[in-house]
RONULO-401367 format. One record per atom (N, C-alpha, C): residue number from 1; x, y, z. Coordinates in pm, 1 decimal. Atoms other than C-alpha are relative to their C-alpha. Layout:
<sites>
<n: NUM; u: X; v: Y; w: Z>
...
</sites>
This chain:
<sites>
<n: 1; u: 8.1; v: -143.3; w: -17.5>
<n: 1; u: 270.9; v: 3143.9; w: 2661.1>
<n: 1; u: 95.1; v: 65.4; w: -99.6>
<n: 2; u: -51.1; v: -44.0; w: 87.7>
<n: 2; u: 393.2; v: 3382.0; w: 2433.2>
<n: 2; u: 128.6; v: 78.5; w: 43.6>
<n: 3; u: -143.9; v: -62.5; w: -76.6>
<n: 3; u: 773.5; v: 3533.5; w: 2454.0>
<n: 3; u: -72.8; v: 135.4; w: 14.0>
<n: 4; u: 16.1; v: -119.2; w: -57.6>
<n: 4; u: 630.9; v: 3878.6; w: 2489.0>
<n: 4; u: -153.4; v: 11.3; w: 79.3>
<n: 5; u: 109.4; v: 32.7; w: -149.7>
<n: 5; u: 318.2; v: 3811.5; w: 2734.3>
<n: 5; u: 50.2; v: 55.6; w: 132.0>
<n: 6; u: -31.8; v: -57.5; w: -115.5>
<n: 6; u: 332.0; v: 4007.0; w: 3060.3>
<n: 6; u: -128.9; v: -94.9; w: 108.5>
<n: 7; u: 38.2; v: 56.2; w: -117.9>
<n: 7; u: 225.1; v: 3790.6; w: 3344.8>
<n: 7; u: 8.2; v: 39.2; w: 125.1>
<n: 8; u: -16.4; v: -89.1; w: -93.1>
<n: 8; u: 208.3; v: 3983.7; w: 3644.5>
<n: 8; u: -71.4; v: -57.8; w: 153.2>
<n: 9; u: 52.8; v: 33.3; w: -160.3>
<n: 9; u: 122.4; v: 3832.1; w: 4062.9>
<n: 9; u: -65.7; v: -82.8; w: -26.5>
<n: 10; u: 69.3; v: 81.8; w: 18.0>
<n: 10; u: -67.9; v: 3557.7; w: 4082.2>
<n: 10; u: -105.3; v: -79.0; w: -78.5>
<n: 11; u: 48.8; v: 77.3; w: 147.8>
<n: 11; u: -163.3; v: 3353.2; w: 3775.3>
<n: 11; u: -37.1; v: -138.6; w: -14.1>
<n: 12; u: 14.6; v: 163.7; w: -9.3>
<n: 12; u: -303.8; v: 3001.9; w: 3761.7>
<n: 12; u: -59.4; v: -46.1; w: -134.5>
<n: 13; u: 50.0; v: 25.7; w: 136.2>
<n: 13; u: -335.7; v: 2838.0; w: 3432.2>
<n: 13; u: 6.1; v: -121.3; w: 2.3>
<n: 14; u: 5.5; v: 88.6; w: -6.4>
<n: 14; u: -434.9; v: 2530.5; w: 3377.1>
<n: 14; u: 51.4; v: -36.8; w: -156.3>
<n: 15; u: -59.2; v: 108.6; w: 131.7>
<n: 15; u: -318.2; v: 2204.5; w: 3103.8>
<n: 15; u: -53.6; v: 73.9; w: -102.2>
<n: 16; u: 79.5; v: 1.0; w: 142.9>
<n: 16; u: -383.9; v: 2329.2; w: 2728.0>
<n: 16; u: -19.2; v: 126.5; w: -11.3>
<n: 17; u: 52.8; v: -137.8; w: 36.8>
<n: 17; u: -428.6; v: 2708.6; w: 2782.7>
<n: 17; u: 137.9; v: 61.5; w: -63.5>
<n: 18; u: -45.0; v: -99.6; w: 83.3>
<n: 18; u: -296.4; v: 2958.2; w: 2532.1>
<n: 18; u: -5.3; v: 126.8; w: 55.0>
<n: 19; u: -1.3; v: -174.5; w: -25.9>
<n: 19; u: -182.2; v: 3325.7; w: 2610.4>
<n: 19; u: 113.2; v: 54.8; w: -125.5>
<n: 20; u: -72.5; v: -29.1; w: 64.4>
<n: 20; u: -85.9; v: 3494.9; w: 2326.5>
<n: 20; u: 74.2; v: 88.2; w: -10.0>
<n: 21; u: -84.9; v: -81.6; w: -5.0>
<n: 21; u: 99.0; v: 3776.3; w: 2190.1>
<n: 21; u: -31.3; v: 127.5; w: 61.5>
<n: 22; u: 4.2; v: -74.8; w: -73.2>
<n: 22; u: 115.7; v: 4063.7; w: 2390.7>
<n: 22; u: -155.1; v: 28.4; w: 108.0>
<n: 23; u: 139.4; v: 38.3; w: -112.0>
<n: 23; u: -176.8; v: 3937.3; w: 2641.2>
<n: 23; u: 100.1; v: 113.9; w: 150.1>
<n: 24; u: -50.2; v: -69.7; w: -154.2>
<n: 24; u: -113.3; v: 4135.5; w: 2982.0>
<n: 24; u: -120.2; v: -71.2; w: 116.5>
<n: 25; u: 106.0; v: 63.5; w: -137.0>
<n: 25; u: -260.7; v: 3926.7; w: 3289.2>
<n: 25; u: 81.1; v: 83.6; w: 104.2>
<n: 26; u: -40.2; v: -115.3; w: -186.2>
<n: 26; u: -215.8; v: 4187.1; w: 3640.5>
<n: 26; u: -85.7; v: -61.0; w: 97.3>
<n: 27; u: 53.7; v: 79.1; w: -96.9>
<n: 27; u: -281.1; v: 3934.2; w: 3902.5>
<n: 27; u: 36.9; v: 55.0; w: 133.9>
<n: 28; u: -97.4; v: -29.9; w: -107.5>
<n: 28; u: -126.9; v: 4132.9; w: 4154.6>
<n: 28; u: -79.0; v: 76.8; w: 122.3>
<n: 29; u: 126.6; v: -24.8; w: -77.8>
<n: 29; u: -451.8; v: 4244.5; w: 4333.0>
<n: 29; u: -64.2; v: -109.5; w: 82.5>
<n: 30; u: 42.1; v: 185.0; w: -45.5>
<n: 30; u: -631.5; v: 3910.7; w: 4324.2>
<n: 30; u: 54.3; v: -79.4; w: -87.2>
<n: 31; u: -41.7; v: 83.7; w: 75.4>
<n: 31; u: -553.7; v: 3610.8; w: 4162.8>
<n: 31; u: -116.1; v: -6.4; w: -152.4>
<n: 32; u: 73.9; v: 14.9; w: 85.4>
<n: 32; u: -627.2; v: 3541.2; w: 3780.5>
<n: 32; u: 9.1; v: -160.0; w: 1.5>
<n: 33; u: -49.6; v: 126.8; w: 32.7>
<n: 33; u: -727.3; v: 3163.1; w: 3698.2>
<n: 33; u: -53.7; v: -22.6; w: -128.1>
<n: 34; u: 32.0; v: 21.0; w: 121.4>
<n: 34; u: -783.7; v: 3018.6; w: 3361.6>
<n: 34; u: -8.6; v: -147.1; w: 2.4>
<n: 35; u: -5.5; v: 167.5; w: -13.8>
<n: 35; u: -898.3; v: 2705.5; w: 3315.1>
<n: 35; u: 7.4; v: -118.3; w: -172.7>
<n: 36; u: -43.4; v: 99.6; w: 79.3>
<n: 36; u: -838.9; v: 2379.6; w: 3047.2>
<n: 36; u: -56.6; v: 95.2; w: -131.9>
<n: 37; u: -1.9; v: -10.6; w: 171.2>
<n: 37; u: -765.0; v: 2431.3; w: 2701.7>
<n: 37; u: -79.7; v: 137.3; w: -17.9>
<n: 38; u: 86.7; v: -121.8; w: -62.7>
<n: 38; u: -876.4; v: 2781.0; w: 2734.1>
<n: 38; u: 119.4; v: 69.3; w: -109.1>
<n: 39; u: -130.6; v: -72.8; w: 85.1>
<n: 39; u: -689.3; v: 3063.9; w: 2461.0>
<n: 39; u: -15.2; v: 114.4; w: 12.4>
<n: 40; u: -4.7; v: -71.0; w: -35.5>
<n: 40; u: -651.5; v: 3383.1; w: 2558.7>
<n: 40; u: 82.2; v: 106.4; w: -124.3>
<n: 41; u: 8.4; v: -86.5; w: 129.8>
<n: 41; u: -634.3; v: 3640.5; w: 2246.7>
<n: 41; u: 121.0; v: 84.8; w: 3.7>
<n: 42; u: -45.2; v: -79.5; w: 10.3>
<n: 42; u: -355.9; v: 3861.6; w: 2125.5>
<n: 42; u: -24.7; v: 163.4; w: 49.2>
<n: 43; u: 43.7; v: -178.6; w: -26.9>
<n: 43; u: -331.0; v: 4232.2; w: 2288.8>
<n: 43; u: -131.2; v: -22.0; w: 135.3>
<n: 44; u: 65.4; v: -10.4; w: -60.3>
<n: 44; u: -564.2; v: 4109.3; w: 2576.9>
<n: 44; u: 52.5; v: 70.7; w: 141.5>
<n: 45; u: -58.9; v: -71.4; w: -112.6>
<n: 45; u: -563.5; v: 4283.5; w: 2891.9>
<n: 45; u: -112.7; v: -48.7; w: 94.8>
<n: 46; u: 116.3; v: 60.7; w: -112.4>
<n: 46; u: -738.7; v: 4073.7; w: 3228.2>
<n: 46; u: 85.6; v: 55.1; w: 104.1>
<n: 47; u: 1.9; v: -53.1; w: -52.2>
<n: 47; u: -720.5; v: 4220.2; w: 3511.2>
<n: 47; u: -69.7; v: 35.3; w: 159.2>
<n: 48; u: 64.1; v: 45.6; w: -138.3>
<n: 48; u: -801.6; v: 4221.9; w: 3896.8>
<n: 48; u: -59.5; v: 188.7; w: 57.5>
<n: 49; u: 8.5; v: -86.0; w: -52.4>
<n: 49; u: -956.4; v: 4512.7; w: 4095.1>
<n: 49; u: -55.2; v: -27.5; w: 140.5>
<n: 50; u: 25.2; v: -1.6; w: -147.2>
<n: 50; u: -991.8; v: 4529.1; w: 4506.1>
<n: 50; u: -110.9; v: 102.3; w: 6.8>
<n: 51; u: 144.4; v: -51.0; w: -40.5>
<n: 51; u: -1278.4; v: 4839.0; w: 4500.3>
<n: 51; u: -135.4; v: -50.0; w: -63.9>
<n: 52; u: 124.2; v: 52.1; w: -13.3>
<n: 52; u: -1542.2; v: 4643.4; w: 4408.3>
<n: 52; u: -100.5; v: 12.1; w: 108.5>
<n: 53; u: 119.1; v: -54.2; w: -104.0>
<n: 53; u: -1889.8; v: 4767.8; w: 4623.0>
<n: 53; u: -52.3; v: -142.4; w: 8.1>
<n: 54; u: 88.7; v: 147.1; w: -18.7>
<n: 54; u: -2068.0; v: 4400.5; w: 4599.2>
<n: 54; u: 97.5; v: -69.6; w: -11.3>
<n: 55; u: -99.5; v: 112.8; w: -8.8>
<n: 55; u: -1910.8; v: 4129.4; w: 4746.5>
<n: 55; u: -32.6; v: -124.6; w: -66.2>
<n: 56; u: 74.4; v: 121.9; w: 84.7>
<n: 56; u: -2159.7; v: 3869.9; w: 4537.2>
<n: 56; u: 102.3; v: -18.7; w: -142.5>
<n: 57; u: -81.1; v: -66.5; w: 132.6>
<n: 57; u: -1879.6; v: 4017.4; w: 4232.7>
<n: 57; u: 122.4; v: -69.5; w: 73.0>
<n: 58; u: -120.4; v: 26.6; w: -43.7>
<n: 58; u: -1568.1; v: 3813.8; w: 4289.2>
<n: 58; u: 138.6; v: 89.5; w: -54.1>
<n: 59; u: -102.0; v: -98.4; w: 21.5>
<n: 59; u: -1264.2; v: 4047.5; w: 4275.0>
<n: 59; u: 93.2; v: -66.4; w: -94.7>
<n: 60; u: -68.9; v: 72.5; w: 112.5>
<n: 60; u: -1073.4; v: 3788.3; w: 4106.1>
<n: 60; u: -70.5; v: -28.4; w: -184.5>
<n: 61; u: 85.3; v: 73.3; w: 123.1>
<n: 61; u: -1079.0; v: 3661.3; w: 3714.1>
<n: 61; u: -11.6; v: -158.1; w: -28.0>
<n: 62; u: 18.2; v: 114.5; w: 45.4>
<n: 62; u: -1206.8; v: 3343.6; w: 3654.1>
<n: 62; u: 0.3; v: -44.8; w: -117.2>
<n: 63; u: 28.6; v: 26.3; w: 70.5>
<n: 63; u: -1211.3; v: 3192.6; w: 3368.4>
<n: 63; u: -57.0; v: -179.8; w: -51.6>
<n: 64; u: 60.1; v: 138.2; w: -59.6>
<n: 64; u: -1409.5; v: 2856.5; w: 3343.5>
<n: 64; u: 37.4; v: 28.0; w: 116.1>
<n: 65; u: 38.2; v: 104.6; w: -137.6>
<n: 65; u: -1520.3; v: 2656.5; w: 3619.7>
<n: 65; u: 135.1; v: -52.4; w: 65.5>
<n: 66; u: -84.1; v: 62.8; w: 23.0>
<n: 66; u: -1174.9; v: 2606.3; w: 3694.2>
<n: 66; u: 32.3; v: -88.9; w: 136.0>
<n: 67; u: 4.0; v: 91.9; w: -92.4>
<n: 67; u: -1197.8; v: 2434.8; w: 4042.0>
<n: 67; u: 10.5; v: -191.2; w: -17.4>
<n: 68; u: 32.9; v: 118.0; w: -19.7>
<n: 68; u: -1270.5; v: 2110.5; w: 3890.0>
<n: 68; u: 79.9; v: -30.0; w: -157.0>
<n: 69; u: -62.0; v: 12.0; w: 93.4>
<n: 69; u: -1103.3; v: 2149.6; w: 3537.7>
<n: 69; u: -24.4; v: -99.4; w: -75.3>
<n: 70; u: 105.6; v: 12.6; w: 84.5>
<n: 70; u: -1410.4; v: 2012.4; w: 3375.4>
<n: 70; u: -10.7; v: 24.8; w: -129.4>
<n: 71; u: 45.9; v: -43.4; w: 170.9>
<n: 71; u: -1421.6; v: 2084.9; w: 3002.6>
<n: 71; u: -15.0; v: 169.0; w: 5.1>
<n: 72; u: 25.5; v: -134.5; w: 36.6>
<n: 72; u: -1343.3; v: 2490.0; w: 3008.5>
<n: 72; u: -14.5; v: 0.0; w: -117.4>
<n: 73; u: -18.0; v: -30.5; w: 122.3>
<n: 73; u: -1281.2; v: 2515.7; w: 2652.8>
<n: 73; u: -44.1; v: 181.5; w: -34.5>
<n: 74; u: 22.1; v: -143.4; w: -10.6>
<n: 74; u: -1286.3; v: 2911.0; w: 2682.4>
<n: 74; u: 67.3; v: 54.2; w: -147.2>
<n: 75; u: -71.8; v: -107.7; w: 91.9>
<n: 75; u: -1172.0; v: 3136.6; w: 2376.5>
<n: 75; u: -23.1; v: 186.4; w: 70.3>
<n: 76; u: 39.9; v: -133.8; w: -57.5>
<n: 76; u: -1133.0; v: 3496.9; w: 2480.8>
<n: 76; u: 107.0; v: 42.0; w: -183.0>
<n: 77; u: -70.0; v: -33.0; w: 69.4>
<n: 77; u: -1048.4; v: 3670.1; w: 2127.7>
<n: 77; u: 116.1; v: 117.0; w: 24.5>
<n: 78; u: -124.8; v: -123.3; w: -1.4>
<n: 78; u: -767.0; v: 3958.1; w: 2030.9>
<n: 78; u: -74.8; v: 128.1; w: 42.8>
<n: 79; u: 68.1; v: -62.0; w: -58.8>
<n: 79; u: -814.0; v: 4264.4; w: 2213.1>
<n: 79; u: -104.1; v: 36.7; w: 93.3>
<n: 80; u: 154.4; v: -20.0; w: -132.6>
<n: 80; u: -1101.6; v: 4201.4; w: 2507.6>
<n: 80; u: 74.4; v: 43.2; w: 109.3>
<n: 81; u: -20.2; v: -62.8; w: -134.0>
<n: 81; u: -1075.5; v: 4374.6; w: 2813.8>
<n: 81; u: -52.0; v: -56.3; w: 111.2>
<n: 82; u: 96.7; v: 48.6; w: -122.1>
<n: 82; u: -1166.9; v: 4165.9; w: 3143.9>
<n: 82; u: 35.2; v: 56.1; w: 99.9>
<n: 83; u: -37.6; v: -27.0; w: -82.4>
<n: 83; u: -1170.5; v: 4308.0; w: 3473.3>
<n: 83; u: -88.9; v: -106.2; w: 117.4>
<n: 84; u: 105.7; v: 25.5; w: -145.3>
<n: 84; u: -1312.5; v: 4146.7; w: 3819.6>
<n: 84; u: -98.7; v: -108.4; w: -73.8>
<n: 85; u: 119.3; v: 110.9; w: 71.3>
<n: 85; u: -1531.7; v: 3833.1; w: 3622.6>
<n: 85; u: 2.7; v: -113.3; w: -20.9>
<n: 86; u: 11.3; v: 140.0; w: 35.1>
<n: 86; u: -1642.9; v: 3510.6; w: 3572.3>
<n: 86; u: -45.1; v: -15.7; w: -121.8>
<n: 87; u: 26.1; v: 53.3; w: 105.8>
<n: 87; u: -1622.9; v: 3360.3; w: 3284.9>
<n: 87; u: -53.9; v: -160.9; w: -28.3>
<n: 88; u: 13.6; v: 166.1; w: -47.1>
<n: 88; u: -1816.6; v: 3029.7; w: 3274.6>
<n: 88; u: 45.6; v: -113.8; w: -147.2>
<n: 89; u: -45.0; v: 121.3; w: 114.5>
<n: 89; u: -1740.8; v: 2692.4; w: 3035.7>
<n: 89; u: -28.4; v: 61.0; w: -134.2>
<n: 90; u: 36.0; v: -9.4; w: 170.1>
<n: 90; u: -1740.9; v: 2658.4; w: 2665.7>
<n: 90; u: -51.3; v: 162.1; w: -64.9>
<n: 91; u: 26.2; v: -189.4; w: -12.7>
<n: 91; u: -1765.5; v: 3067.7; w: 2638.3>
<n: 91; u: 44.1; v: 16.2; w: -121.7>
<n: 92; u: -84.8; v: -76.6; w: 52.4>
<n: 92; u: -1622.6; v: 3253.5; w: 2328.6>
<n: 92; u: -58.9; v: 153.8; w: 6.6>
<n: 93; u: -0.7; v: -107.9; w: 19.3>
<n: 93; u: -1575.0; v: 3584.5; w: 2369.1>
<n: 93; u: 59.8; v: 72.8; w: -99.3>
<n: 94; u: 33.7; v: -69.7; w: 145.9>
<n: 94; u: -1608.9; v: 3841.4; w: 2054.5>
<n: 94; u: 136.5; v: 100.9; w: -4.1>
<n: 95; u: -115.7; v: -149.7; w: 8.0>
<n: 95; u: -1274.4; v: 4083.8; w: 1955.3>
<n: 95; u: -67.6; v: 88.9; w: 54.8>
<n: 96; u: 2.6; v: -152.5; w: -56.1>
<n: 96; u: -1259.0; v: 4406.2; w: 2146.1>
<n: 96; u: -108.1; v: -22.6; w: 108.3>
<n: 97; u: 127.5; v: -9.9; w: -102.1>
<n: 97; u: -1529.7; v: 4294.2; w: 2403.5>
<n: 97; u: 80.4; v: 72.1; w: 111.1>
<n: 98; u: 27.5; v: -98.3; w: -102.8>
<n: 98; u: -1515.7; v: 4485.5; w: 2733.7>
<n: 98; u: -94.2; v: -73.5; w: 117.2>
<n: 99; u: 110.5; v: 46.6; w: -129.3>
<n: 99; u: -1647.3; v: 4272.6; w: 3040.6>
<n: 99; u: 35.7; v: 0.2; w: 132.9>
<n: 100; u: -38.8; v: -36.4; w: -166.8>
<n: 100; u: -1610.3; v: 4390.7; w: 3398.6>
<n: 100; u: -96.8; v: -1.7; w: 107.4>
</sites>
């Protein structure tokens, strides 16, 4: 993790993951998890929210499958915005994305 990374309430990261420079995880709603070898982009901001209307929408962020810590291999680039989402295996997500 990076010296200036804000980690915030409940964070679960698994072996091999990257959080870089000024990443902001706010777990302090629900829990964020991140799973294997997984890198998490400069300037990112993930993020939990409790008013969610559909409960099929897990309030938490997932990232991989991380229950079983299976082959995530996740990239989330610099700048994406996650709120409330699953992110499943072998994923890369694109600079500046926006997925909630």
């Amino acid at each position: 993790m990076a010296p200036n990374a804000s980690v915030i309430g409940t964070v679960y990261a698994a072996s091999g993951s990257h959080i870089s420079f000024g990443a902001t995880l706010r777990g302090f709603r629900e829990p964020i998890r991140i799973g294997k070898d997984t890198t998490i982009g400069e300037n990112c901001v993930l993020d939990t929210s409790d008013f969610l209307p559909d409960e099929a929408v897990p309030h938490s962020v997932n990232i991989g499958k991380v229950e079983g810590y299976e082959g995530n291999n996740v990239t989330i680039e610099h700048g994406c915005y996650l709120l409330s989402c699953l992110v499943d295996d072998n994923v890369h997500v694109g600079h500046r994305s926006i997925i909630l």
